[in-house]
Structure formats: C-alpha cells, structure tokens
C-alpha positions in Angstrom: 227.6 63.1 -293.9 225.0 65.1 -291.8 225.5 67.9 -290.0 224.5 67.1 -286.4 226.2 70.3 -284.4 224.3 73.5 -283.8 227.1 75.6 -284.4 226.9 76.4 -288.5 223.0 77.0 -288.2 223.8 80.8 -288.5 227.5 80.8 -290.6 228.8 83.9 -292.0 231.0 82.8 -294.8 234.4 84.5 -296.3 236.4 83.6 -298.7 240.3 84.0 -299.2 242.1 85.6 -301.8 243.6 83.9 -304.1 243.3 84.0 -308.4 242.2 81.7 -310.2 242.8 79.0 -307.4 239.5 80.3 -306.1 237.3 78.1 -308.4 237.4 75.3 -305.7 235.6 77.4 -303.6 232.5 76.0 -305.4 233.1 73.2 -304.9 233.6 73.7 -301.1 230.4 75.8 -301.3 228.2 73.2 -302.3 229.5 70.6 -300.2 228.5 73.0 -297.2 225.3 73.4 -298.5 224.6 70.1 -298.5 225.8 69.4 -295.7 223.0 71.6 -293.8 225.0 74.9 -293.5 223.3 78.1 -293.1 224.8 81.0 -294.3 223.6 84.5 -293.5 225.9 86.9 -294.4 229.3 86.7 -296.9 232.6 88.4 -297.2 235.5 88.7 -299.7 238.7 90.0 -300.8 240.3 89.7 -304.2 239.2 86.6 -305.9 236.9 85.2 -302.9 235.2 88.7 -303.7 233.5 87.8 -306.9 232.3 84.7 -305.2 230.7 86.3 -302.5 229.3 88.8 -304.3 227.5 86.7 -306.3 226.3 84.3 -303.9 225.0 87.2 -301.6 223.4 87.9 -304.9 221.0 84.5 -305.0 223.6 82.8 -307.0 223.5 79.0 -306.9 226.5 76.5 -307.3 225.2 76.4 -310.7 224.9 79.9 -311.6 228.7 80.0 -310.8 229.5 77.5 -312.6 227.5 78.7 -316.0 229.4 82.4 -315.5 232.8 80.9 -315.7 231.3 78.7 -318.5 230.3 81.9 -320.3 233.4 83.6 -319.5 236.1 84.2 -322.9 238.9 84.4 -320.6 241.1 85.6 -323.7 239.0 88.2 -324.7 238.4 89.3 -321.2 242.4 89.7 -321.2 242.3 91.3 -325.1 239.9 94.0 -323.3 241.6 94.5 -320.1 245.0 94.9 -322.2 244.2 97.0 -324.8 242.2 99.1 -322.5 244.1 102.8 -322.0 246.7 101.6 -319.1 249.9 103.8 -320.0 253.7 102.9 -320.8 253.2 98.8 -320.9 250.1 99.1 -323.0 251.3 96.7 -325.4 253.0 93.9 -323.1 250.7 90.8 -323.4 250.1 88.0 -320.7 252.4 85.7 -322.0 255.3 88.6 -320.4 254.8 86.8 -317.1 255.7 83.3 -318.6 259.1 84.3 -319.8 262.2 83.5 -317.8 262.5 85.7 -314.9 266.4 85.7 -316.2 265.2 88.7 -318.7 265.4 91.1 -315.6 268.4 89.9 -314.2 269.9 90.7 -317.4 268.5 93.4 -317.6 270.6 97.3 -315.9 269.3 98.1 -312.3 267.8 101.5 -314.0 265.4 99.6 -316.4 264.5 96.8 -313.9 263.1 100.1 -311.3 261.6 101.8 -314.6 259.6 98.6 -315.2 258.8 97.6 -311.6 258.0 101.6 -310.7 255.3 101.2 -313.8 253.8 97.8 -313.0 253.2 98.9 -309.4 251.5 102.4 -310.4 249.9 101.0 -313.8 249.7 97.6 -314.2 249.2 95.6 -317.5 245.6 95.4 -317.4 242.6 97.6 -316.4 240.4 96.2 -313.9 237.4 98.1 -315.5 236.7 95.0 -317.2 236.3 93.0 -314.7 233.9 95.5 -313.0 231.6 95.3 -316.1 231.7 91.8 -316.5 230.7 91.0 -312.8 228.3 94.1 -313.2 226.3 92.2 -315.7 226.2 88.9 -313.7 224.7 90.9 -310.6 221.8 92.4 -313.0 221.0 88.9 -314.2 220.9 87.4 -311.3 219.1 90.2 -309.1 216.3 91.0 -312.5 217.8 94.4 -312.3 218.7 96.0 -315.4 220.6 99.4 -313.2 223.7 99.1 -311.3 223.6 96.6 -308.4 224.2 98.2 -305.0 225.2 97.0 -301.8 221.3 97.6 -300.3 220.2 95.5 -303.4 221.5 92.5 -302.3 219.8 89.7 -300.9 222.4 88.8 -298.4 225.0 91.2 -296.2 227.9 91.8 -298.1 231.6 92.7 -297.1 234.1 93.5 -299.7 238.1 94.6 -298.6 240.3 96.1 -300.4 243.7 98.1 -300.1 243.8 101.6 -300.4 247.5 102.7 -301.1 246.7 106.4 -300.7 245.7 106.2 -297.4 248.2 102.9 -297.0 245.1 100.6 -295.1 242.2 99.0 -295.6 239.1 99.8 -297.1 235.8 98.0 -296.5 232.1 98.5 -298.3 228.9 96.8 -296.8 225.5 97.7 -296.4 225.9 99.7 -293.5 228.8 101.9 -294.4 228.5 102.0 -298.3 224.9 101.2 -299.0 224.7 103.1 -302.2 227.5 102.1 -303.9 228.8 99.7 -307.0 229.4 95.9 -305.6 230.7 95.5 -309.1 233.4 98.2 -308.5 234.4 97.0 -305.1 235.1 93.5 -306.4 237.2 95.1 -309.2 239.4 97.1 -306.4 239.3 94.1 -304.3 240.7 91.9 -306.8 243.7 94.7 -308.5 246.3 92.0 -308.1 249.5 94.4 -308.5 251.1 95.0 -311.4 248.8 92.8 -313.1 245.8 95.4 -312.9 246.8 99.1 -312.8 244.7 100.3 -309.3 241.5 100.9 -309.2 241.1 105.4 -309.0 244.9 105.1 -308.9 244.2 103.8 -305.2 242.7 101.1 -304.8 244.2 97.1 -305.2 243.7 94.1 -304.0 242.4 93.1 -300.9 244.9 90.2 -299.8 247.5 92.5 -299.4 246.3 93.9 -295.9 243.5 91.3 -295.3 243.1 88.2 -297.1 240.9 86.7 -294.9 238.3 89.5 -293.6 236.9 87.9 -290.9 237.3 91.1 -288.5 235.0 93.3 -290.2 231.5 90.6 -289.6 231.7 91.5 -286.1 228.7 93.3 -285.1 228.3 94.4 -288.6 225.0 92.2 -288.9 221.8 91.8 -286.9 223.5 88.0 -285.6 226.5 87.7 -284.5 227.6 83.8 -285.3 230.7 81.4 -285.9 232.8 82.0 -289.1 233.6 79.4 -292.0 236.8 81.3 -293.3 237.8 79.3 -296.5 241.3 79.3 -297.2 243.1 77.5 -300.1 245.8 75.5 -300.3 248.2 74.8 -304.0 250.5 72.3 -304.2 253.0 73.4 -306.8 253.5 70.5 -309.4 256.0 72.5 -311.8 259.6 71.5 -311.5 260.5 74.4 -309.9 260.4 77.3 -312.9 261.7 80.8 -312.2 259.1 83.3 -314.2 257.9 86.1 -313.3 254.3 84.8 -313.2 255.9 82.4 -310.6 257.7 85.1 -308.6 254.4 87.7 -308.5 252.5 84.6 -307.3 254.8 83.6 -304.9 255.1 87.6 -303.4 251.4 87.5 -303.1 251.1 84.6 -301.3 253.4 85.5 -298.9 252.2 88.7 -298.1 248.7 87.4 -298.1 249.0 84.7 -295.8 250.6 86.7 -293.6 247.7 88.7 -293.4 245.6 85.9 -292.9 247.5 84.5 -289.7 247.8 87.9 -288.0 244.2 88.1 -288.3 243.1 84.6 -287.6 245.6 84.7 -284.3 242.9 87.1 -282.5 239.5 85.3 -283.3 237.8 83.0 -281.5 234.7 82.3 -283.5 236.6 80.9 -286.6 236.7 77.8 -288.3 239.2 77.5 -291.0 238.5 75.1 -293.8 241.6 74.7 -296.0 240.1 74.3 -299.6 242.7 72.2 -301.5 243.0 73.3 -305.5 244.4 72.4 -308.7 244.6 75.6 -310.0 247.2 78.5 -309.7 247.2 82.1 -308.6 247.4 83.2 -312.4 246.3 80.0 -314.4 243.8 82.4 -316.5 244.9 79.9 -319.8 242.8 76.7 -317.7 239.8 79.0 -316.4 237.3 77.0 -318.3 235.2 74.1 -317.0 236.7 71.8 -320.1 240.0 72.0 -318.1 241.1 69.2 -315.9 242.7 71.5 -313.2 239.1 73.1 -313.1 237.5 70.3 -312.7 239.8 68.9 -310.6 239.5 71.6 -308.2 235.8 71.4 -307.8 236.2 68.2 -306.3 239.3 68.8 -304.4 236.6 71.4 -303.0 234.0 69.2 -301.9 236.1 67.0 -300.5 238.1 69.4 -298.2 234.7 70.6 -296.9 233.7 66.9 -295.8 237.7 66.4 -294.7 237.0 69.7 -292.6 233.6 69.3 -291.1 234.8 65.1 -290.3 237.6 66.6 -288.7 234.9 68.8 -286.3 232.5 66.2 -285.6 235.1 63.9 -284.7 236.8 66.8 -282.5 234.1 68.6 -281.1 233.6 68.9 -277.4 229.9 70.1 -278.2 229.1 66.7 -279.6 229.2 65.2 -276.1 229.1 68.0 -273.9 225.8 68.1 -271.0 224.2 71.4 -271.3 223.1 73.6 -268.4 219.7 73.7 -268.4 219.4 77.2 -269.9 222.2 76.6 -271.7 220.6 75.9 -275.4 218.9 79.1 -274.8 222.2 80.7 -275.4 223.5 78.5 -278.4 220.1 78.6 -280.7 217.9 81.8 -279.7 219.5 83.5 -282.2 218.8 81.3 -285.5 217.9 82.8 -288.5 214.2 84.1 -288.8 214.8 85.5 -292.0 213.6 82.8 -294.8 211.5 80.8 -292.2 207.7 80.6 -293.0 207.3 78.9 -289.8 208.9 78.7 -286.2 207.9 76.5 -283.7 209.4 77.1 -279.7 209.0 74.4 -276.9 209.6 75.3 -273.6 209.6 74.0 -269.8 209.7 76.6 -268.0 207.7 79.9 -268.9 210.1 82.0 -267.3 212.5 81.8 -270.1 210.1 83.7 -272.0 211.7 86.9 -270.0 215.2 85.9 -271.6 213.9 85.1 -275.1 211.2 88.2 -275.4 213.2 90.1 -278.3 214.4 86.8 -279.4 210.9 85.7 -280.2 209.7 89.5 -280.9 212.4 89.0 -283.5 210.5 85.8 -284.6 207.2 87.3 -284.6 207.8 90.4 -287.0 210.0 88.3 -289.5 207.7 85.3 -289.7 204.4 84.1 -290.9 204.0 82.4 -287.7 205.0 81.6 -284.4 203.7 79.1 -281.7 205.0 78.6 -278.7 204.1 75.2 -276.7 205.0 75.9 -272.5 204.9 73.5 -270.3 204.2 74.7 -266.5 201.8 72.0 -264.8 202.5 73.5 -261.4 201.5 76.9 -261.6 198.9 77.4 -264.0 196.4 80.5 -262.5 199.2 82.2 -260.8 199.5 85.7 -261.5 202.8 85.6 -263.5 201.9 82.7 -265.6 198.9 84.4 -266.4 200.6 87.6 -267.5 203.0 85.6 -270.0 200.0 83.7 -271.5 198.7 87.1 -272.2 201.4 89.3 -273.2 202.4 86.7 -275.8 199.2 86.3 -277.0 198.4 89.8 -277.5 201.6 89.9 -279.8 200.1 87.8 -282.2 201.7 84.7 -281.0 200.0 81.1 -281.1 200.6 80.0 -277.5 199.6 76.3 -276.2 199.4 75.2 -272.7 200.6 72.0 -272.8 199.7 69.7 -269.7 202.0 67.0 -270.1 205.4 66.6 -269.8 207.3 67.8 -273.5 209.1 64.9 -274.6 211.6 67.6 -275.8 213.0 71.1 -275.7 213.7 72.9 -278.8 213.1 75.1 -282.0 212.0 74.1 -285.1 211.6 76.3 -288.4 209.6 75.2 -291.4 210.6 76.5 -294.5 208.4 75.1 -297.9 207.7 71.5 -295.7 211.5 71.0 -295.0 212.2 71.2 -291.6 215.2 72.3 -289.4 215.3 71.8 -286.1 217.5 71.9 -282.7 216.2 69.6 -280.0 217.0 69.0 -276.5 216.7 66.6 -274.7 217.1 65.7 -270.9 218.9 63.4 -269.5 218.6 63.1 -265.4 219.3 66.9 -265.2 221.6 67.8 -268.0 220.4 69.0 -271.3 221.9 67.6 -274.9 221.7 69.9 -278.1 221.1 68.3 -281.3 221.0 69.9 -285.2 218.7 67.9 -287.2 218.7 68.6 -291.0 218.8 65.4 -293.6 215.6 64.3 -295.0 214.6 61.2 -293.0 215.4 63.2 -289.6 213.5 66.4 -291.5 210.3 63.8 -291.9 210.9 62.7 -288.3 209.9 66.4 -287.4 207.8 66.6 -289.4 205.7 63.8 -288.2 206.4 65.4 -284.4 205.2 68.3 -285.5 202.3 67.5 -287.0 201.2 64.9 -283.8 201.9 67.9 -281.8 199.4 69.9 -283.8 197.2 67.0 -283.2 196.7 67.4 -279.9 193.9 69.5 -278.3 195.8 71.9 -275.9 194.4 74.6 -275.0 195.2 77.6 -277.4 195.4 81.5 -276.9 196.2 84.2 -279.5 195.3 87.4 -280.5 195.4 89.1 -284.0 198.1 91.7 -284.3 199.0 93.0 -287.6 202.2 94.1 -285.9 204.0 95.5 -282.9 204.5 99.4 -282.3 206.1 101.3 -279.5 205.0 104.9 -278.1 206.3 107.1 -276.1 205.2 106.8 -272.2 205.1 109.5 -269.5 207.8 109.5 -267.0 206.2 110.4 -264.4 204.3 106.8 -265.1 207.3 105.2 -264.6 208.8 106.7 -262.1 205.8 105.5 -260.2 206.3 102.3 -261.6 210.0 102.2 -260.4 209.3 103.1 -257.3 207.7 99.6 -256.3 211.2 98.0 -256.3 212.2 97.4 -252.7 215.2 99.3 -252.7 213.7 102.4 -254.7 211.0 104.0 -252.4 213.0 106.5 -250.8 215.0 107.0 -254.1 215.5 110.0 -256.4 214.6 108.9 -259.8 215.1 111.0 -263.0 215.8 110.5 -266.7 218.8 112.2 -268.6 221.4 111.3 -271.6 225.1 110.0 -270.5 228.2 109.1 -271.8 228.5 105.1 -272.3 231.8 105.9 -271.8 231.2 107.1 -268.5 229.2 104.4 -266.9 230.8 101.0 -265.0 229.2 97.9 -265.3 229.0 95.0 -263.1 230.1 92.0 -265.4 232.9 91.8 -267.9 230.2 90.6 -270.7 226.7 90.6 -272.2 224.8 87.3 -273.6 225.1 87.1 -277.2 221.3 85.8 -277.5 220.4 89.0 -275.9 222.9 91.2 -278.2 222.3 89.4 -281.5 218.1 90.4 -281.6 218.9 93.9 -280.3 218.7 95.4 -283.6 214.8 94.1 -283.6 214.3 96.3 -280.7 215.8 99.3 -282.2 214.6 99.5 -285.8 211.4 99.6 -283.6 212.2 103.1 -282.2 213.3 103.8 -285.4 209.6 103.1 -286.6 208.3 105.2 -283.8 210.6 108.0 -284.4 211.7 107.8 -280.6 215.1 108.6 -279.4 216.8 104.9 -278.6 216.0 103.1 -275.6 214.0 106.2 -273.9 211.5 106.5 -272.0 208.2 103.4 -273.9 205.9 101.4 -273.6 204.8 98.4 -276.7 201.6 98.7 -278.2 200.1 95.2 -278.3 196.9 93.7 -279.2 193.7 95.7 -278.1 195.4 98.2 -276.9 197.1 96.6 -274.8 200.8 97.8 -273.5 204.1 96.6 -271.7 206.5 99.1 -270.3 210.4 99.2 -271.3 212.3 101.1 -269.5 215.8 102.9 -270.6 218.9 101.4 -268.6 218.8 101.8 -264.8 222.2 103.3 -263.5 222.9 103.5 -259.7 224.8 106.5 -258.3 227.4 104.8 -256.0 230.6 107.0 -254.3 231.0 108.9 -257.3 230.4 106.2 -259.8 227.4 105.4 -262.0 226.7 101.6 -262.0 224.8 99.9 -264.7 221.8 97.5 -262.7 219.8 96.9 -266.0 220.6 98.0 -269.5 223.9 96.4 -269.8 223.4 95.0 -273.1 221.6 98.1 -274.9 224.7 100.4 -273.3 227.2 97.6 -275.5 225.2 97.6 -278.5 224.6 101.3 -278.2 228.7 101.8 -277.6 229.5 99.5 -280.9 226.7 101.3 -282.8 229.3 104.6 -281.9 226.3 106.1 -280.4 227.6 108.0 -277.9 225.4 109.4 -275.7 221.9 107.1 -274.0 218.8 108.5 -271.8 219.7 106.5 -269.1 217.7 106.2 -265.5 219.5 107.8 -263.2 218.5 106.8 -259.4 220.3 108.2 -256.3 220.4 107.6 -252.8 220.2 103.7 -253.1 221.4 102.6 -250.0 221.4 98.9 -250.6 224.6 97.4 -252.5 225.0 96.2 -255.8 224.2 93.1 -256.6 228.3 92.3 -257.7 230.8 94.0 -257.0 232.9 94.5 -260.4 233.5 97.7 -262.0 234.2 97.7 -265.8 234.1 99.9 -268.6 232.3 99.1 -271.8 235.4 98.8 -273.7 236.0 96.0 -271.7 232.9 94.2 -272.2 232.7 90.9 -274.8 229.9 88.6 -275.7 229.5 85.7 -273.8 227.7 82.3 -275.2 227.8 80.0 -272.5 226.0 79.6 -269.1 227.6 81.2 -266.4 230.3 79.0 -264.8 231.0 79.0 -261.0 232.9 81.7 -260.6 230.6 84.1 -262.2 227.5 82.8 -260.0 229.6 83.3 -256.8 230.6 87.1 -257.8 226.5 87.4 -257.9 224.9 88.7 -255.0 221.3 87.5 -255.3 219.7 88.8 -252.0 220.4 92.2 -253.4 218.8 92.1 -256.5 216.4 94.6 -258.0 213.2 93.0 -259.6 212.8 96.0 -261.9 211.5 93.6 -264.4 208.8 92.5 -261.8 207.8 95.6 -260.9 207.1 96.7 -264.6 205.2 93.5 -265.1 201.5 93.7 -265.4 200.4 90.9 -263.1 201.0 93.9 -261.2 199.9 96.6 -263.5 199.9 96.5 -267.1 198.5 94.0 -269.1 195.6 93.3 -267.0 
C-alpha cells in the first residue's frame, strides 16, 4: 500500500501509554514508515515515552528492537527492587500475581497501611529505568554525557503527572531544553504503586494525559495533522482477580479517560488503534523469543495498514477539486529540514507574494532551491520583473518557463529519492496528489531531470545567506504614504498590546503561520526587536522592505489591515507587547467589517469559502504590499 494523500507529509507522532503493551508500537512504526510517512516531531507519556524518545533520538525500527533484545528484564526488576524504596523493600513482582483475595482478607487498617505505602513509595525505583534509557540515548546520539532535550535530533514532548502540584507536567525543547530526557521518561512512565514517584512528585503520565496531543500545538516551527497511536488488548485470561489485574485495569480506566477528553477537542487527529498481544504488566514476556512479543509486532503493522486503508478508502481529500490556490495551503509548509533539494512549479508568479517565507524557509534550510514560473502573458512588465529579481538575488535558481507546465507542484530530493506533491488541472479545478513508492519516485525523477533538460532561460544570484537590518522610519513612512488611502494620514510607529488590537477575520493561514518562525529567528540574528521597523539584505546589496503590522485607528478601536498573522504568532509566543504601525485619520473603510480579538483567532487550511469572500470588501483594499515593492522603488 502507498500512501497517495498529502496529509501525513508533515506527521507529528505520539504515542499512548500503556506498559509493556507498547512494543506493538514498532511494529506500527515501521509500517508508517514504509508507507511514506513523514514524521517531524514526537511525543510521549509513560510507556509511549521511551519510544519517542528514542526515535526522536535517530533510532531505527531496528535499534528498538536490539534494546529490548538487550534488555535482562529480571535484573532490570532485581535493581529497581532492591534499590532503597522504603517499608515494601522486600515484596517481589510476583506480589501482584497473587489472588487479590489476600486483601480482602485482609483488616481495613492494614489494606490503607499497604495502599497509603504503594501510592507514596511504590515497589520499585524508577531510577533504573532512567539509567537504562540514559545509556540508549548516548549510544544512539555518539554522546558519551547526559542527553538533553536540545541534543535531540527530533522535537520532543514528554508528559507526566506531578502530584504536588496535582497537573501536568510537560518537558520539550522549548520549555526544558537543558534537561535529562532520560529522567523525564522515568517520571513519565512511574506507573503507581509499581514505581515509588519520581522526586516524590512525579508519576506517570497517563494518569492526566495519555495521549498528549494538546501540547504539539504551536510548540514546533509546522504546525501539521497528528498520528496519535493508541492500543488496544484483548484480555485472553479467564477472567483472574490479582492485583496485577486490578492495577491494570485502574490504569486503564483512568487513562482512557484521559485520552477521550482530550481527543473530543482536536481536529487535526488521526487515531490509529494499535492492536497488541501483550499486557499492561507482562514484564515476564518482554523478550523478542516470546510469542506475545512477536505477536504484537505484527498485530502492529497490520493495524497501521487496517488504519491508513480505512483513510484512503474514507477520505474526502482523495476526490475532492481543489481551488486553484488551494494546494498552496495543504503543502507550503513541507518539511525543509532533511531535503538536499526542493523543486517549486508555479503558474502564476503572484503566488510568490503568499509563499515568500515559505520558500525563504526553503532557501536557508536547503542546498538548493529552483523555482520554474510560468507567466507567458506578462513577461517585461514591471511586477514580473521585480519577482524574477528579488528571488534571484536570494540565492534562488529561477526559470522562465515559456510553455504551459504540464503540472503544479513541489518536489524534494533527498540522496536521489524523490517526494513529491503534484497538481494537476482539470478544466479549472486543481487535484493534489502524494507520490512516494519507488516506481512513482523514478517517474519524478525522470520529470525532473527532462525538466532540467530544457534550456529556459535561468536567473540566480549567489547569496551566502539572507540578513535583515534595521531601516529608518522616516523611509517608510514615505513609503507608506503611496497607498491611496494614506496621503493625508498620520503615520507613526509604537509598541501595543496584542491584546488590545481587533482584527478583521476570525483566522490566519496556517502556510503563512507555520514558516513564521523563519522570519523571526532572522531578527533574532539581527539582534532587532520582532517585526520592527527592516528591510532584507539580499544579493549585491540589494534590499526589500518589511514593514511591522499596519493597525487602523477607527472610532476608538485599532484595526489590524496587515500583520494579522505575526500579531497570532506573536500572542502564542506570550509575547505581549508588538511595534505596530499606527496610522490615523484613514477615512476610507475597512476592507471587512468583523471585529475579533486574537484569542479568538484559529488557523485556517483551506481556501476561503463563499461566505468569507463576500464579508471581503475588495474596492477598499490597501496595496501596502505594492507600495513597498520595488518595481516601484526598491530592488531596482
């Protein structure tokens, strides 16, 4: 099976909770792999932890499955037990296969004394655990100190449940860069009264969120669709009554509770129920010599191929006409990351203006980047000119192509194995396809290369990379004042509350949102305050103005025109406060009429419908964007 929808290009991937059932997460793993999934960033709680860890690590299916190979599950237990843990120090594993009758016979004093210590001590120290995935991180990192979150070669989220503070607590690169991913996974995975908790706070994850899908949003540079992998255990026991049965069956239900609150308020998920022979605490068949292990693996794979059938027979997408911008918004964002090579064909080189940090992205993240455009009627004019030139002077390899492209679409190059989304037209709708098995890989390849073939003409200019520099204000004000409706306006520059402004639309474009961080770890580089007052640096010399959010003073309110989607990013990156443009005495309307506040915005990935064109009020526009362009000014 082949993975023909766009929509796992970019996939973050979590994993549930779960024990030792978790194995068949390989097994699902490597089915999605070879299927053409893309992950970019991982999550985990309690056993799904160790699993992300390591694959966020480099790990392979293979690595994963030589670690639990390696693994002396006994002596891993021996440790953990006789490891300083406090008043049940000497109660052994086999405690939780006895006959939960023992407590019922047992008076309501000593059942509380034994509970009471289980909960605050447990029978085992996850300390052990901590080492034990320690050492796998070195190894498969080369490191021989202790692995951080920054080390890492993918984004990381670990959960787990801090019973001090009685919620949830979450490490990742961006909140906890510095510390142990060992030491997480050993708090995430503290299953009560099985492990005493972690700093006598922390234990596992599941109980508050089993599946951590909430904390990816907006924690990464891409915001994508979710594979949330869940399991599933059929109990084949005649129905004992242990305690190792009664634990498991209290963590599952608190767990998937969890998991189905969360899950109710996401859009962006897809579940894949992982099927498994292995229970929560089956420690005694955690070898790959087991059937149930083995078993698993497979039940793995095939719930992955059960799920992603299940989509492609399902999906709307597979069938759906696109809007003619519309694959803009579905595969701008893919991953730049491990590509050596991107290649962009476009009709129109207008939608240059809606992909410029998209490809800016591109450009500082790849080896190279060409970009074919296909304009036969306006070739010379003064705006076509101007886009030939600005991306040229970023380093980009543009081509002018003459004829008609016999398709729309991106294609990345990564050692000679191609990926690639293509679109093609049909009358005056637009259909998305994800190309990724070997015979359609050497079909692009071929394309590609008879594309190379041909002798259109070619700009580009060296640029060893792309700065931005502060700009004079008074420059821009000047510039500003071209726009129609701003000639007999005030215009100055000072720092507002996002909280404060109202915006026009109920949304931003996730294309847009999703390459913003490109954009600001370049003021970071330029030790500039974000989105003030700049202009890029490009090749020669040569620059291109961007100007901070334009904000309308309208009976009493300030109205976002331009900036919406650095005021959203700014608000979930808590910055507060943004040097904003602040222009008064507009007498022209808005160009729509709504008034939201940025706690109200969300990310939108699809072409505006009806409704939303109609609330649009073109004749009142403000061609800021025009006015700043340097077929007027800049470039040239």
């Amino acid at each position: 099976m082949t993975l023909k929808n766009h929509e796992f290009i970019n996939s973050k991937g979590v994993f549930q909770g779960g024990g030792c059932k978790a194995v068949a997460f390989i097994g699902a793993y490597e089915a999605a792999l070879e299927n053409g999934v893309c992950f970019t960033e991982f999550a985990g709680t309690s056993a799904g932890s160790i699993f992300a860890a390591f694959i966020a690590a480099g790990a392979t299916v293979d690595d994963m499955k030589n670690f639990i190979n390696r693994l002396d599950i006994k002596e891993l237990i021996r440790k953990a037990q006789n490891n300083k843990r406090g008043p049940l120090g000497k109660i052994k594993l086999n405690f939780f296969k006895k006959s939960g009758k023992l407590l019922m016979r047992l008076k309501p004093s000593m059942v509380e004394v034994i509970m009471s210590t289980l909960s605050d001590r447990g029978m085992c120290n996850a300390r052990v655990l901590q080492d034990v995935v320690e050492e796998e991180l070195q190894r498969l990192l080369g490191m021989n100190t202790q692995v951080r979150f920054s080390d890492l070669k993918f984004p990381l989220t670990i959960v787990a449940s801090d019973i001090k503070k009685h919620s949830v607590k979450v490490w990742n690169k961006k909140k906890t860069p510095n510390e142990s991913v060992a030491k997480a996974v050993s708090c995430s995975c503290a299953i009560p009264g099985y492990f005493k908790p972690v700093d006598k706070r922390y234990l596992d994850g599941g109980l508050l969120s089993n599946l951590p899908v909430s904390f990816f949003e907006y924690n990464s540079e891409e915001y994508s669709n979710i594979l949330a992998f869940t399991l599933s255990y059929e109990e084949t026991s005649d129905g004992q009554d242990d305690v190792k049965t009664y634990i498991a069956d209290i963590m599952s239900t608190i767990t998937e509770g969890a998991t189905n609150i969360q899950m109710s308020s996401h859009h962006n998920v897809f579940v894949v129920p992982v099927k498994t022979r292995m229970g929560l605490l089956d420690f005694d068949l955690l070898n790959i010599d087991s059937k149930p292990f083995k078993a698993s693996i497979v039940e793995g794979k095939k719930s992955f191929n059960a799920f992603l059938y299940s989509y492609q027979q399902n999906s709307e997408l597979k069938e759906q006409p696109m809007h003619s911008n519309q694959y803009l918004l579905k595969v701008a964002t893919c991953s730049c990351s491990q590509q050596d090579e991107i290649i962009c064909l476009l009709d129109d080189f207008k939608k240059i203006y809606k992909l410029f940090l998209t490809i800016l992205k591109w450009r500082n993240n790849s080896k190279s980047v060409s970009v074919y455009i296909q304009n036969k009627q306006l070739y010379g004019s003064a705006e076509f000119d101007y886009v030939v030139r600005l991306l040229s002077n970023m380093g980009i390899n543009v081509f002018l192509v003459k004829d008609t492209l016999p398709v729309l679409g991106y294609f990345f190059n990564k050692a000679h194995r191609w990926r690639s989304i293509v679109v093609k037209k049909f009358n005056k709708v637009y259909k998305a396809q994800y190309y990724n098995s070997d015979i359609e890989n050497r079909l692009t390849e071929v394309f590609v290369q008879s594309l190379k073939s041909e002798d259109y003409p070619h700009y580009m200019v060296p640029l060893p990379r792309i700065i931005l520099r502060k700009i004079d204000v008074d420059v821009m004000v000047q510039k500003l004042k071209t726009v129609a409706q701003y000639q007999q306006s005030t215009i100055n520059f000072r720092k507002v509350s996002v909280h404060e402004l109202c915006f026009m639309h109920d949304f931003v474009y996730g294309y847009k949102y999703r390459a913003m961080d490109e954009l600001v770890t370049l003021y970071g580089n330029a030790s500039l305050e974000v989105f003030s007052p700049a202009e890029f640096v490009l090749a020669d010399g040569k620059t291109s103005i961007i100007t901070p959010p334009i904000v309308e003073l309208h009976d009493g309110e300030m109205v976002v025109i331009s900036g919406l989607t650095r005021l959203f990013y700014a608000y979930k990156q808590n910055i507060t406060e943004v040097i904003v443009a602040i222009v008064e005495d507009c007498e022209d309307e808005t160009p729509a009429n709504g008034r939201f506040k940025v706690n109200e915005l969300r990310i939108k990935d699809s072409p505006l419908d009806l409704e939303d064109r109609l609330k649009r009020q073109y004749r009142h526009y403000r061609y800021i964007e025009q006015a700043l362009r340097p077929c007027n000014t800049s470039l040239i």
